[in-house]
Biopython code that builds the backbone (N, CA, C, O; Angstrom):
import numpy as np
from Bio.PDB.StructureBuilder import StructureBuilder

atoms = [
    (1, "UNK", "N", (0.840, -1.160, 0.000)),
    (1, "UNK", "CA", (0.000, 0.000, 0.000)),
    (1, "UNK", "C", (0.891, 1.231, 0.000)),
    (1, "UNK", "O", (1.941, 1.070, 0.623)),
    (2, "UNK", "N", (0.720, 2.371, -0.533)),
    (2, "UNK", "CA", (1.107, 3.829, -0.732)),
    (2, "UNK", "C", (0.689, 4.447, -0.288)),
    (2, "UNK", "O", (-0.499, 4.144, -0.181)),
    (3, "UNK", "N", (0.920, 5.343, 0.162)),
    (3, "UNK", "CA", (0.118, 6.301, 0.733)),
    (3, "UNK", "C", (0.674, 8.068, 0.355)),
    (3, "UNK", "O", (1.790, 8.428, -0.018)),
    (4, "UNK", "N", (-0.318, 8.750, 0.566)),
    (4, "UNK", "CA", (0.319, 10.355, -0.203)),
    (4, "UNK", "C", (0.860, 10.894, 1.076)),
    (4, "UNK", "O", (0.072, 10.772, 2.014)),
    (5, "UNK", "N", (1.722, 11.322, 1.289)),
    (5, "UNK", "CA", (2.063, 12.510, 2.318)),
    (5, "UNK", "C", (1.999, 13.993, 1.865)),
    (5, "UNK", "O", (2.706, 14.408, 0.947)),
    (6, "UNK", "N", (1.255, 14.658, 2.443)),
    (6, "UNK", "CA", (1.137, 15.921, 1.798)),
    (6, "UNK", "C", (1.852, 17.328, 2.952)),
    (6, "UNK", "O", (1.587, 17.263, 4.152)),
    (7, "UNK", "N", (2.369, 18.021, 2.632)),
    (7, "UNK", "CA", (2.828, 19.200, 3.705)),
    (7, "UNK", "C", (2.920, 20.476, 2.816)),
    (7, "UNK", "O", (3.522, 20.652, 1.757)),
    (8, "UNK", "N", (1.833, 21.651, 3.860)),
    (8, "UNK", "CA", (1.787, 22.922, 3.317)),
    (8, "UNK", "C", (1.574, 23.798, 4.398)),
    (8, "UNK", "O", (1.015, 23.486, 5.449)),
    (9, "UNK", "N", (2.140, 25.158, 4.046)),
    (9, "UNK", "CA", (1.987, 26.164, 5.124)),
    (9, "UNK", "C", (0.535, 26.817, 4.973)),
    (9, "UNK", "O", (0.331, 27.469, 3.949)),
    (10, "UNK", "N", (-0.432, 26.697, 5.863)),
    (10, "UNK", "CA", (-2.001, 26.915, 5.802)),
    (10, "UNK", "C", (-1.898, 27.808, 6.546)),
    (10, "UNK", "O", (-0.831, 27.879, 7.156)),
    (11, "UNK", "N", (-2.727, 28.632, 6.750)),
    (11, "UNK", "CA", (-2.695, 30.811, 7.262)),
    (11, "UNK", "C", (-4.427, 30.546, 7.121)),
    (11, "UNK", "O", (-5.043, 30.582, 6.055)),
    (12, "UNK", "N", (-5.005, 30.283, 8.439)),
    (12, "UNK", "CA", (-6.282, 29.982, 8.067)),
    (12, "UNK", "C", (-7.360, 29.142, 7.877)),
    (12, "UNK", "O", (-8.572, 29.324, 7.991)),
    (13, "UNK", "N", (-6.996, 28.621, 7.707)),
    (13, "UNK", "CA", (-7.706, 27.179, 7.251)),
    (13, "UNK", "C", (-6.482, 26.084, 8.069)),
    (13, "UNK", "O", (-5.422, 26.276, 8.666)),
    (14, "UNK", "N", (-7.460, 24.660, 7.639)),
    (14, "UNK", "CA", (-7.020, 23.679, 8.878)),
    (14, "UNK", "C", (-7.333, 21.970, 7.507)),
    (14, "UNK", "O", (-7.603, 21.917, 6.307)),
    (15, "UNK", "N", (-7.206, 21.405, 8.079)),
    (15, "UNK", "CA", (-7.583, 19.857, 7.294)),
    (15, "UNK", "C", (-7.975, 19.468, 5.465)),
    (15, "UNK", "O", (-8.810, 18.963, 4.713)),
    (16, "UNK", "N", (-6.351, 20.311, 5.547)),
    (16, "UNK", "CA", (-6.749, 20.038, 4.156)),
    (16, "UNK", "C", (-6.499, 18.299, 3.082)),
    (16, "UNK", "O", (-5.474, 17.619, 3.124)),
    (17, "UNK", "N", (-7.730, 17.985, 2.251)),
    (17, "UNK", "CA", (-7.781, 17.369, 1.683)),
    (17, "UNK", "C", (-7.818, 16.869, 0.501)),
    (17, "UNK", "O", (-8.906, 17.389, 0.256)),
    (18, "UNK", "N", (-7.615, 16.391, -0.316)),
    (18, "UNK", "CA", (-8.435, 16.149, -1.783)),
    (18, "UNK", "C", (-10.021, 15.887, -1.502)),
    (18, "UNK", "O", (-10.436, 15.367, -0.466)),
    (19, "UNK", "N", (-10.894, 16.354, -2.644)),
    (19, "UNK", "CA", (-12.155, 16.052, -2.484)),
    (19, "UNK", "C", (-12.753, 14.907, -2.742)),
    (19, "UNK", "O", (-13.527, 15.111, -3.677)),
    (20, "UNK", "N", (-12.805, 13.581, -2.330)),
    (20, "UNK", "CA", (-12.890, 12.272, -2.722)),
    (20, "UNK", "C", (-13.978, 11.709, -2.096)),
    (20, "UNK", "O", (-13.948, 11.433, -0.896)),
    (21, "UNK", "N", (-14.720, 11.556, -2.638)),
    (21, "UNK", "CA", (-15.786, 10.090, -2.711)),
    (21, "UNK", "C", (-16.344, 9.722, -3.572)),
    (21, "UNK", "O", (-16.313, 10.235, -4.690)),
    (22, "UNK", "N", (-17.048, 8.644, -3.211)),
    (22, "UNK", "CA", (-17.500, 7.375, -4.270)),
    (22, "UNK", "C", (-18.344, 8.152, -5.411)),
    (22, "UNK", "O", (-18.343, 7.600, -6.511)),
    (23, "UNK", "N", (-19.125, 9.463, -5.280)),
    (23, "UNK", "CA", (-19.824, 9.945, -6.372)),
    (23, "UNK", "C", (-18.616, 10.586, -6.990)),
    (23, "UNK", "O", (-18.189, 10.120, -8.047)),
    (24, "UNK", "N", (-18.086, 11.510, -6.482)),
    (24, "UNK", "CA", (-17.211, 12.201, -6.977)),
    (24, "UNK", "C", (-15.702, 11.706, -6.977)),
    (24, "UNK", "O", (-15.231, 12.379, -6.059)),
    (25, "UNK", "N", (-14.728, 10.964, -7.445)),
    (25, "UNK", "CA", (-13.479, 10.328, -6.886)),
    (25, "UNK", "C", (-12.567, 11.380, -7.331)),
    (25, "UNK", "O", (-12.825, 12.078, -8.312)),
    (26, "UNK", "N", (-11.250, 11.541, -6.464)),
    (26, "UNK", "CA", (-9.801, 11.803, -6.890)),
    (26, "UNK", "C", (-9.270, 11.366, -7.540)),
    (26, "UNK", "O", (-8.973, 10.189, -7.335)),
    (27, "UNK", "N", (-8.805, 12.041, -8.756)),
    (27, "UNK", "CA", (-8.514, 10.786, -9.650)),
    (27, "UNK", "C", (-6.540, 11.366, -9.063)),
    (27, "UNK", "O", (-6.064, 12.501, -9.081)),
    (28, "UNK", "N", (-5.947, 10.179, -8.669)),
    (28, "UNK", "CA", (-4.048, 10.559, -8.627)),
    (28, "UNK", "C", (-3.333, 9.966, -9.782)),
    (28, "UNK", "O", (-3.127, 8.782, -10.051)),
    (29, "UNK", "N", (-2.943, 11.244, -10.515)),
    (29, "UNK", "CA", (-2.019, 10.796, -12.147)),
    (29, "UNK", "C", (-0.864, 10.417, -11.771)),
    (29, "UNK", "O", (-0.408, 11.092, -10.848)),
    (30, "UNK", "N", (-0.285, 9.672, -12.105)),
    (30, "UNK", "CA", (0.932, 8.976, -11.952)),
    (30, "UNK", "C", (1.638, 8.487, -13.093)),
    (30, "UNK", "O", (1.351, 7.497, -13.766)),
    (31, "UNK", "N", (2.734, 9.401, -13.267)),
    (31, "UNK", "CA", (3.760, 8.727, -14.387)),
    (31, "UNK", "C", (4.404, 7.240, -13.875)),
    (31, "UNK", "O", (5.051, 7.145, -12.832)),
    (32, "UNK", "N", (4.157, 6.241, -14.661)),
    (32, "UNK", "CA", (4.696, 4.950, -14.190)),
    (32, "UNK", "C", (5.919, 4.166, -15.244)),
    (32, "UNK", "O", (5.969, 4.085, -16.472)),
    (33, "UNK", "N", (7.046, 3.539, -13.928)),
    (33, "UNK", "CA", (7.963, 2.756, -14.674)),
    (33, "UNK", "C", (7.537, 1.593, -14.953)),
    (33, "UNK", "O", (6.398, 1.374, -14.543)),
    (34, "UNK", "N", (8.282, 0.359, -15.773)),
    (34, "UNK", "CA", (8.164, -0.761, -15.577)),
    (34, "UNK", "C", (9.151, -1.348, -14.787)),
    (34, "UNK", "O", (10.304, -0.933, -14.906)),
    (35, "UNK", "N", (8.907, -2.203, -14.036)),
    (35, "UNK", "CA", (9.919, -2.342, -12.876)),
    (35, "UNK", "C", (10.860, -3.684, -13.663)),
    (35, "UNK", "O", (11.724, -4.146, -12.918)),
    (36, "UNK", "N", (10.810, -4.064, -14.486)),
    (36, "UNK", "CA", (11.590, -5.560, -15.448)),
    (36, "UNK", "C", (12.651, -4.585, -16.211)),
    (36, "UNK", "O", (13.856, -4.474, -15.985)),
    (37, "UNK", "N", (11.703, -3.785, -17.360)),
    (37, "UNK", "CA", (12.576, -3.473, -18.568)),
    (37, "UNK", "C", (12.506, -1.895, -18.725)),
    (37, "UNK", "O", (12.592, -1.372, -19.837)),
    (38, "UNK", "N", (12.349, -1.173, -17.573)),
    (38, "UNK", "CA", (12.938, 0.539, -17.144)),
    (38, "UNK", "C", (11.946, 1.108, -18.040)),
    (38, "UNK", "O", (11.894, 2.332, -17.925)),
    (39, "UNK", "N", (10.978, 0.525, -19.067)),
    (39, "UNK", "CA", (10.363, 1.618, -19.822)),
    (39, "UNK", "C", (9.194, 2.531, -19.281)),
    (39, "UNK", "O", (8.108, 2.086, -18.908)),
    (40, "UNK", "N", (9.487, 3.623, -19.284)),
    (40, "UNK", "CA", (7.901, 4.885, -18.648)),
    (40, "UNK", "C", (7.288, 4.840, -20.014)),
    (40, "UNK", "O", (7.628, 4.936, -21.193)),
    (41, "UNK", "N", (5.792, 4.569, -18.991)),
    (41, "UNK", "CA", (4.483, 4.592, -19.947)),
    (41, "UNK", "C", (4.361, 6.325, -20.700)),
    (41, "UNK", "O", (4.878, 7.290, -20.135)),
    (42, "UNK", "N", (3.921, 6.396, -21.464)),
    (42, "UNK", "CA", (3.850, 7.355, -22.534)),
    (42, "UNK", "C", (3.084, 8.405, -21.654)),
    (42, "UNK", "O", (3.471, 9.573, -21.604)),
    (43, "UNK", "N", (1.891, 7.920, -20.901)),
    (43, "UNK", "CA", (1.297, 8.764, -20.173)),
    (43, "UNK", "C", (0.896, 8.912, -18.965)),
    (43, "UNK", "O", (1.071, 7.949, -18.217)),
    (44, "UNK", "N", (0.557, 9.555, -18.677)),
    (44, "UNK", "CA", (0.141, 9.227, -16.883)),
    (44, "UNK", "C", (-0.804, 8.742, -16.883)),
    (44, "UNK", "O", (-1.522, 8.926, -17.866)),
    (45, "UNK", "N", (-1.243, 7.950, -15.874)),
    (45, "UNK", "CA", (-1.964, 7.230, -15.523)),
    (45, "UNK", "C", (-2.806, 7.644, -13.924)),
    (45, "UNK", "O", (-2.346, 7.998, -12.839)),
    (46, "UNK", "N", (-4.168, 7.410, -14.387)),
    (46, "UNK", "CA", (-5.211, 7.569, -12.994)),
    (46, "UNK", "C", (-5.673, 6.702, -12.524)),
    (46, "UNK", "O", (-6.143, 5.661, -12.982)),
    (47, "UNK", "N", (-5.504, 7.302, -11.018)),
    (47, "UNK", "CA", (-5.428, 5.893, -10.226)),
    (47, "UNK", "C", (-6.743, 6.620, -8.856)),
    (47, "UNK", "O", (-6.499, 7.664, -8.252)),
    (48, "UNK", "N", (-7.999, 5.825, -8.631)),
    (48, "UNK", "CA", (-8.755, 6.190, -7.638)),
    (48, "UNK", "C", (-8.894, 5.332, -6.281)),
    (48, "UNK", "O", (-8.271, 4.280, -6.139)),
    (49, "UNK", "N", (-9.445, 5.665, -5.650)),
    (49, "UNK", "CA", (-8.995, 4.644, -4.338)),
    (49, "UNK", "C", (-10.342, 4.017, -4.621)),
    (49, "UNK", "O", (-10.081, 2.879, -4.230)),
    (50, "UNK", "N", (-11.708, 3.954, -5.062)),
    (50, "UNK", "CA", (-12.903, 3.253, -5.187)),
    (50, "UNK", "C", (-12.752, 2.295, -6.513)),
    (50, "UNK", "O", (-13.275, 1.188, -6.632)),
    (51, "UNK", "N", (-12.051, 2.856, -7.337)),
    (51, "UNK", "CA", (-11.791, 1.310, -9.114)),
    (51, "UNK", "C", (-11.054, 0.401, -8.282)),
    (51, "UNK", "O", (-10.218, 0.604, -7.402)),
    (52, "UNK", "N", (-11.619, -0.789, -8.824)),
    (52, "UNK", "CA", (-10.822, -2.048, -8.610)),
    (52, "UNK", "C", (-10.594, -2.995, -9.703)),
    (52, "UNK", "O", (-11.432, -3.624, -10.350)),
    (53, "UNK", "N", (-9.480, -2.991, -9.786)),
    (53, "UNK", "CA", (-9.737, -3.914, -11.217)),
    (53, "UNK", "C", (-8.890, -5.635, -10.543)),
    (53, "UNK", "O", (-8.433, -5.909, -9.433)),
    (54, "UNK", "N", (-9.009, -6.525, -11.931)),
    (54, "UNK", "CA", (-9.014, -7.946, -11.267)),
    (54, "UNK", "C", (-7.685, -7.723, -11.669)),
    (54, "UNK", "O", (-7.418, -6.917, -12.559)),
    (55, "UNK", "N", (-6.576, -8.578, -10.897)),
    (55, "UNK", "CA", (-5.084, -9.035, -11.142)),
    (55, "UNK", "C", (-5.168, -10.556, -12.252)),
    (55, "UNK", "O", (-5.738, -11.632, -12.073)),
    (56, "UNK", "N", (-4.483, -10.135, -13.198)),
    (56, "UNK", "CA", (-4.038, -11.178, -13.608)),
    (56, "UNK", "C", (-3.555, -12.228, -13.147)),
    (56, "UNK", "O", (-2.429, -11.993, -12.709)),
    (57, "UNK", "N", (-3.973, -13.725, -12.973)),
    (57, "UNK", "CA", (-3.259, -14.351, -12.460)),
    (57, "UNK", "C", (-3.461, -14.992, -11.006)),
    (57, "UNK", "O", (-3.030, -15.983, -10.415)),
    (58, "UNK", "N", (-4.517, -13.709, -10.664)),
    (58, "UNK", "CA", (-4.577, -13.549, -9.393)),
    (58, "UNK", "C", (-5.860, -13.771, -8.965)),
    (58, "UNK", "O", (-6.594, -13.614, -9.941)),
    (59, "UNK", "N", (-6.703, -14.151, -7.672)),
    (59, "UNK", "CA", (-7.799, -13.994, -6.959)),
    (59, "UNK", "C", (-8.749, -12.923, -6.430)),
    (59, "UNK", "O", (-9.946, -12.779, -6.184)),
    (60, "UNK", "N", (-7.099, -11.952, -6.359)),
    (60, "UNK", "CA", (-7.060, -10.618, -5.789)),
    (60, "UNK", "C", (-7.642, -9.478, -6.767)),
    (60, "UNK", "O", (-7.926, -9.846, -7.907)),
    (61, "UNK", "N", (-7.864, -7.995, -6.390)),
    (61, "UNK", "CA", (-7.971, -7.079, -6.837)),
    (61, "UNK", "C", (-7.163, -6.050, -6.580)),
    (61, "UNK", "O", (-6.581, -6.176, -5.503)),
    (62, "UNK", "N", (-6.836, -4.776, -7.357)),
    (62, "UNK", "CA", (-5.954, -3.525, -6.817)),
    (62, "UNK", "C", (-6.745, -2.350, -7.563)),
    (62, "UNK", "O", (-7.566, -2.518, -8.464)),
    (63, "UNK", "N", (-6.331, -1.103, -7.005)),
    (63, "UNK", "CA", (-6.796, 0.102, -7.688)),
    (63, "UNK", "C", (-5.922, 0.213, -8.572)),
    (63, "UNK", "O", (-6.103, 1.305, -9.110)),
    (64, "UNK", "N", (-4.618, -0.587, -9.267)),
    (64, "UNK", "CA", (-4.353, -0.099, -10.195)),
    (64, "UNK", "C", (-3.423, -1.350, -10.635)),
    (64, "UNK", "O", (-2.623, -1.986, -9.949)),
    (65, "UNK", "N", (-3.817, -1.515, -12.127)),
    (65, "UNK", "CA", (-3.243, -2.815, -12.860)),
    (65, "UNK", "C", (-2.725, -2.527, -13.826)),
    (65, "UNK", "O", (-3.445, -1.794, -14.504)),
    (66, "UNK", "N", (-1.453, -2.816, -14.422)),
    (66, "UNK", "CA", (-0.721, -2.359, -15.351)),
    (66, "UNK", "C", (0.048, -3.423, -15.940)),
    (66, "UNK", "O", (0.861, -3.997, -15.217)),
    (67, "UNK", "N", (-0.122, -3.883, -17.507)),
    (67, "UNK", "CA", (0.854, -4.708, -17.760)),
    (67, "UNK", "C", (1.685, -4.031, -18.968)),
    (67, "UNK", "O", (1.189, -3.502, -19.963)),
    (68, "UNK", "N", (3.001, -4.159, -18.678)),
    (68, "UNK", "CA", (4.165, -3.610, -19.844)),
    (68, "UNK", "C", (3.985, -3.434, -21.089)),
    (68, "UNK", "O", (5.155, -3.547, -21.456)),
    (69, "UNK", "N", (3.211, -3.177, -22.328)),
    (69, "UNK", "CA", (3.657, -4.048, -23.485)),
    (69, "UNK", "C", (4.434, -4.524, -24.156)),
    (69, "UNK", "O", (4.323, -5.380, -25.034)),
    (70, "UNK", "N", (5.690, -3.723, -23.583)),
    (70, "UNK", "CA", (7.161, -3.788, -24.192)),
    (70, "UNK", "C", (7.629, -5.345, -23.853)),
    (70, "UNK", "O", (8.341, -6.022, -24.595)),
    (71, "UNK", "N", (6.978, -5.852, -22.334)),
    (71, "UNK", "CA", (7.876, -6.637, -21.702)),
    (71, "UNK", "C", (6.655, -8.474, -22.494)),
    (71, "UNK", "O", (7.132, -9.573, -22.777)),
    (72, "UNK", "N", (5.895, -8.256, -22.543)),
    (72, "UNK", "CA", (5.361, -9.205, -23.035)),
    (72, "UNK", "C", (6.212, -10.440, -24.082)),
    (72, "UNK", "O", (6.877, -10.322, -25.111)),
    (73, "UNK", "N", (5.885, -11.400, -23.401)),
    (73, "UNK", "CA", (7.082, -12.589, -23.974)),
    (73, "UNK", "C", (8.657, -12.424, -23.748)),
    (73, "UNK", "O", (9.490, -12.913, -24.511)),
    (74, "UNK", "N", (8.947, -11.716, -22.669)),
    (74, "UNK", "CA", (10.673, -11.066, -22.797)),
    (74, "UNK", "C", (11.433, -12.432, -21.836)),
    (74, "UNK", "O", (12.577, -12.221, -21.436)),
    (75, "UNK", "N", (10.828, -13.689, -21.519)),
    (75, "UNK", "CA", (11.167, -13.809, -20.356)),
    (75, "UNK", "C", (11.987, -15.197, -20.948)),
    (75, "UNK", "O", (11.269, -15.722, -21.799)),
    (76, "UNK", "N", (13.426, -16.044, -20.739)),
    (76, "UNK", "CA", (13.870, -16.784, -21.041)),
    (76, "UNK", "C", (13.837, -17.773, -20.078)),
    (76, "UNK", "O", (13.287, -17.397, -19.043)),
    (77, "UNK", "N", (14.311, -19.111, -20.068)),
    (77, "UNK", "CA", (14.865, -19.987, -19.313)),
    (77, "UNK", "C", (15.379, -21.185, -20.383)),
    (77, "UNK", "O", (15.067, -21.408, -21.552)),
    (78, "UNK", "N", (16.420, -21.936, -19.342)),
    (78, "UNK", "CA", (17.084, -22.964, -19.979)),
    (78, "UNK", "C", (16.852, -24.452, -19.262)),
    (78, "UNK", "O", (17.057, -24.600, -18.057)),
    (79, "UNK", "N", (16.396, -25.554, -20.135)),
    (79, "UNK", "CA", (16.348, -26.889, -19.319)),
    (79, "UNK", "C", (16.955, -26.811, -18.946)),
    (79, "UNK", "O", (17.916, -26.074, -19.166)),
    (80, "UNK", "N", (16.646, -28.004, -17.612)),
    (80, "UNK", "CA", (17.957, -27.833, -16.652)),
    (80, "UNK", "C", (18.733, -29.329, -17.337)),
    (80, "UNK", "O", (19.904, -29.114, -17.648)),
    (81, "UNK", "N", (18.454, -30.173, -17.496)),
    (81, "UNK", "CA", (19.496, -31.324, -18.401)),
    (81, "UNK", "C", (19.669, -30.742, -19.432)),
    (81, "UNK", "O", (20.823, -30.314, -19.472)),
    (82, "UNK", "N", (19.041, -30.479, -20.396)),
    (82, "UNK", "CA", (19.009, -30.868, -21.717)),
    (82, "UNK", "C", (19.921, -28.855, -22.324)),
    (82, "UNK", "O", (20.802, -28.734, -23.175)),
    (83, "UNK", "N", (19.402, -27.924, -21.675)),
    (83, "UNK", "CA", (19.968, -26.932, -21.301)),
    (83, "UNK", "C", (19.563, -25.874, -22.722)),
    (83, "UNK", "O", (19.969, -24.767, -23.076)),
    (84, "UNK", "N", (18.748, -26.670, -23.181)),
    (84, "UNK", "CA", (17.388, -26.453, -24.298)),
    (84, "UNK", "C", (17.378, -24.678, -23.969)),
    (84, "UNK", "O", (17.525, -24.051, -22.920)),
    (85, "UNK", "N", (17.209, -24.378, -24.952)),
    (85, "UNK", "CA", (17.065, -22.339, -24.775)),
    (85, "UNK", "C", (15.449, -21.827, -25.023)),
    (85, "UNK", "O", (14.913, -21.549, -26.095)),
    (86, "UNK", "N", (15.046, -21.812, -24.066)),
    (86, "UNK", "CA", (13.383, -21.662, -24.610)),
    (86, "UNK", "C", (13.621, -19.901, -24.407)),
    (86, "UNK", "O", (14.463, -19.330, -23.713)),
    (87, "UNK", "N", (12.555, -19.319, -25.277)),
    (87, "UNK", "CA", (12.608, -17.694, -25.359)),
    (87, "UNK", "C", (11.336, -17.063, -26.059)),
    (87, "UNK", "O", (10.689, -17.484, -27.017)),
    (88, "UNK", "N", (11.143, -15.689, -25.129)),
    (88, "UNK", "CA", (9.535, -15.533, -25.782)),
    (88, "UNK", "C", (8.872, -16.097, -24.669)),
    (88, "UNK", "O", (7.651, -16.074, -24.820)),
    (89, "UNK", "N", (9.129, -16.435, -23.945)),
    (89, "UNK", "CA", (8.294, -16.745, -22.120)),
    (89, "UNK", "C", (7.243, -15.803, -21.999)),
    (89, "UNK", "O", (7.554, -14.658, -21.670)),
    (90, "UNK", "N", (5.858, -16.127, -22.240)),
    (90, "UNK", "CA", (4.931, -14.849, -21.665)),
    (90, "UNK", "C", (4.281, -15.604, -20.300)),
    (90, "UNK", "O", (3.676, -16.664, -20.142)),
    (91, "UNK", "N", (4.799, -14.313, -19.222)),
    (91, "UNK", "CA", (4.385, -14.738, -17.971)),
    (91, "UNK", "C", (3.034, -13.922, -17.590)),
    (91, "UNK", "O", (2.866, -13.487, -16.451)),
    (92, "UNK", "N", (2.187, -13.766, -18.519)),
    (92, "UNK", "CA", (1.037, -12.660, -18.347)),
    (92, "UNK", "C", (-0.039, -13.468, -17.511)),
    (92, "UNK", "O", (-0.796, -12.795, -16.812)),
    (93, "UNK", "N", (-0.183, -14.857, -17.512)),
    (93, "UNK", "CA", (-1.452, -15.226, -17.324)),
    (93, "UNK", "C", (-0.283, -15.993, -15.748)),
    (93, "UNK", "O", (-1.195, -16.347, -15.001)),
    (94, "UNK", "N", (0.485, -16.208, -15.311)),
    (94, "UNK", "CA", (1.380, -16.540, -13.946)),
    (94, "UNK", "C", (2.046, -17.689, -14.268)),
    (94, "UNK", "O", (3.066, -18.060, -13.687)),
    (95, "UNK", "N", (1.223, -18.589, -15.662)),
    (95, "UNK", "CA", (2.118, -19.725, -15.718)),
    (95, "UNK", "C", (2.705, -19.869, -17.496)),
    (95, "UNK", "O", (2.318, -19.193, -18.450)),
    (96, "UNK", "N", (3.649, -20.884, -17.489)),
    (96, "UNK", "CA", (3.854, -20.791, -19.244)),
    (96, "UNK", "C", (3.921, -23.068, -18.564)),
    (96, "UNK", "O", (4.022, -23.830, -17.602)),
    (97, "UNK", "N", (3.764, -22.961, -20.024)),
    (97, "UNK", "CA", (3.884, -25.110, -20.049)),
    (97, "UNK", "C", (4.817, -24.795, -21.753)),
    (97, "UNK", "O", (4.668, -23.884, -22.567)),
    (98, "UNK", "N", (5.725, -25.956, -21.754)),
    (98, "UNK", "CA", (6.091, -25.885, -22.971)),
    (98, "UNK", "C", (6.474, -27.533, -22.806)),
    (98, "UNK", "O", (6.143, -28.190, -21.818)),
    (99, "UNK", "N", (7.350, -28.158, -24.136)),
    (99, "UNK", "CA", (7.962, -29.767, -24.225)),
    (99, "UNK", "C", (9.409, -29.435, -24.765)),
    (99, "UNK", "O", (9.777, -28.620, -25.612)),
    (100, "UNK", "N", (9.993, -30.194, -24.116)),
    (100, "UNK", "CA", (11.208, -29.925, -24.422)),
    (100, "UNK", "C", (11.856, -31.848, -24.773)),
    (100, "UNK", "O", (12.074, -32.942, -24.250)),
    (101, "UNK", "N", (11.892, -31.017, -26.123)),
    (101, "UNK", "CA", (12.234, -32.465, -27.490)),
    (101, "UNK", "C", (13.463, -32.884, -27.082)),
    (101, "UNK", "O", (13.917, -33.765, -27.812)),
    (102, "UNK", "N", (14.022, -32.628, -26.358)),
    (102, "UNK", "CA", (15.734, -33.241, -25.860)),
    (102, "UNK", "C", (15.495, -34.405, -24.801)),
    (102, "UNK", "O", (15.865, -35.578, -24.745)),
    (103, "UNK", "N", (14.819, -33.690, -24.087)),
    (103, "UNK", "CA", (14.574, -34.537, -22.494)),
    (103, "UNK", "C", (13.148, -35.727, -22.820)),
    (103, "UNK", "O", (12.834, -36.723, -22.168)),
    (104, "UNK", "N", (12.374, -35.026, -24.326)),
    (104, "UNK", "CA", (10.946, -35.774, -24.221)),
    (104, "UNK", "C", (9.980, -35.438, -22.641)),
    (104, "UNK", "O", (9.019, -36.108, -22.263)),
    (105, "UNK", "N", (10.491, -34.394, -22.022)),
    (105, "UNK", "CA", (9.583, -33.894, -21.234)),
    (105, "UNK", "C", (8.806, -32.358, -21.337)),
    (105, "UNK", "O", (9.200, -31.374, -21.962)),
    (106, "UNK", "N", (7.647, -32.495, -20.556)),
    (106, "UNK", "CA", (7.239, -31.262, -20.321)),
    (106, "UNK", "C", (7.857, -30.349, -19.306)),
    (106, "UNK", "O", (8.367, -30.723, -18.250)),
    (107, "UNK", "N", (7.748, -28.987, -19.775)),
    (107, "UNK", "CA", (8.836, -28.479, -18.849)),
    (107, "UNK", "C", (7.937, -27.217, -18.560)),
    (107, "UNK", "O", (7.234, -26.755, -19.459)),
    (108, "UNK", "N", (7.959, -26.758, -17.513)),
    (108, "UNK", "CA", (6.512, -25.333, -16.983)),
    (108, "UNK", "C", (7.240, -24.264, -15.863)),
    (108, "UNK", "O", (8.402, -24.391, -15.480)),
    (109, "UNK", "N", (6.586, -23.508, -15.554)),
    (109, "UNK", "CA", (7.069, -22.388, -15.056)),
    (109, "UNK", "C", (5.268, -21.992, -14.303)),
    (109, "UNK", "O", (4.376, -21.559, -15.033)),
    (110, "UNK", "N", (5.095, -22.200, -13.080)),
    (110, "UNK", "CA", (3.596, -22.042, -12.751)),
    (110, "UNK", "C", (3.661, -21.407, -11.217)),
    (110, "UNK", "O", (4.832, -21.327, -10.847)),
    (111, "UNK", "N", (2.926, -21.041, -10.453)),
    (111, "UNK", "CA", (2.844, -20.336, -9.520)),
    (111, "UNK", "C", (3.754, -18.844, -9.032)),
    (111, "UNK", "O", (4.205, -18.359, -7.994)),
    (112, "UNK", "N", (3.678, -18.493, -10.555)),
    (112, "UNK", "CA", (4.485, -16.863, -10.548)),
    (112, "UNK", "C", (3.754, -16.086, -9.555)),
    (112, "UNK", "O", (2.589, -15.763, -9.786)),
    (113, "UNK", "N", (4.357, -15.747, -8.429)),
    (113, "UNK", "CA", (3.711, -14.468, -7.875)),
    (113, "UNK", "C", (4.490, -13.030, -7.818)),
    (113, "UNK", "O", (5.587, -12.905, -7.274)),
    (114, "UNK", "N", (3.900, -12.139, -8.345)),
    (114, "UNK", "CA", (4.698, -10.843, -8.563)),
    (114, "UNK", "C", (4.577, -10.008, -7.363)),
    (114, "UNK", "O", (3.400, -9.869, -7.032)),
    (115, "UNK", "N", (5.509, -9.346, -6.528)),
    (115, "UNK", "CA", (5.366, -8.024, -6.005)),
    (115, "UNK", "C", (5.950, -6.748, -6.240)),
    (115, "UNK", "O", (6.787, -6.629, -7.135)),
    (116, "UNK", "N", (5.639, -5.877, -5.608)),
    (116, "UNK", "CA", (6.217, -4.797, -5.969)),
    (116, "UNK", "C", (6.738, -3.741, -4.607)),
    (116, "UNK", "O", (6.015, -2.943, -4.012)),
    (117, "UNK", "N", (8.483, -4.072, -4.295)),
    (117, "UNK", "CA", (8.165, -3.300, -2.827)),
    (117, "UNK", "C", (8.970, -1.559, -3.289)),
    (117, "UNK", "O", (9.564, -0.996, -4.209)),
    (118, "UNK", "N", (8.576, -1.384, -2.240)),
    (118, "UNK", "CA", (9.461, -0.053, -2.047)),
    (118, "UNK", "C", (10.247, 0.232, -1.974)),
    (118, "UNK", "O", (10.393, 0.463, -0.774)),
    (119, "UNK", "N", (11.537, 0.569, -2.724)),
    (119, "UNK", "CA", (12.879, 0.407, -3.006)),
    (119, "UNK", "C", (13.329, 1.850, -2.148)),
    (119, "UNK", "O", (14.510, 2.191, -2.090)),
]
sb = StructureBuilder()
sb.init_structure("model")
sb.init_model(0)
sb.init_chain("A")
sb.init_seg("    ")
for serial, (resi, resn, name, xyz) in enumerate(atoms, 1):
    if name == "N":
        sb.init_residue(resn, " ", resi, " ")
    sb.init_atom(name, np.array(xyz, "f"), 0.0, 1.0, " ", f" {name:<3s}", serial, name[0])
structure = sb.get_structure()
């Protein structure tokens, strides 16, 4: 969770806020990175504390969901015997399944969970 910290010299007045509720929301613009492949989205982005959208992947919900387009399929790995070069990994949906013709096995990548902390 994030939270805004706000500080101003007030002469007068007392509790200041954004004007936010469910009829009326705050919308907070936010220029965003991608935290994989460094690229900033073209535009800012609004973010309200009442939208919820569904997580990919996930059970969960957040006020704000964002997937890369740049980073889509960027993701590699190598069998571990056979040492096979798989590439083009899209981890969008949390899992990938592929076969790997060396070993004659299936080879997967499943219970991706992503976070995002505060650096």
């Amino acid at each position: 969770m994030f939270a805004l910290y706000l500080t101003a010299d007030l002469q007068g007045v007392t509790n200041l806020r954004p004007d936010d509720t469910q009829d009326n929301p705050f919308w907070y613009m936010f220029k965003v990175q991608c935290t994989s492949c460094r690229e900033t989205h073209a535009n800012h982005v609004g973010v309200n504390r009442f939208e919820t959208n569904e997580m990919s992947g996930s059970r969960g919900e957040a006020n704000f969901v964002w997937k890369c387009k740049n980073c889509k399929g960027e993701w590699l790995a190598e069998g571990v015997e056979t040492g096979t070069k798989f590439t083009g990994i899209d981890l969008e949906e949390g899992e990938w399944f592929e076969y790997d013709e060396k070993s004659n096995e299936e080879v997967s990548i499943n219970d991706v969970k992503w976070e995002v902390r505060r650096s």
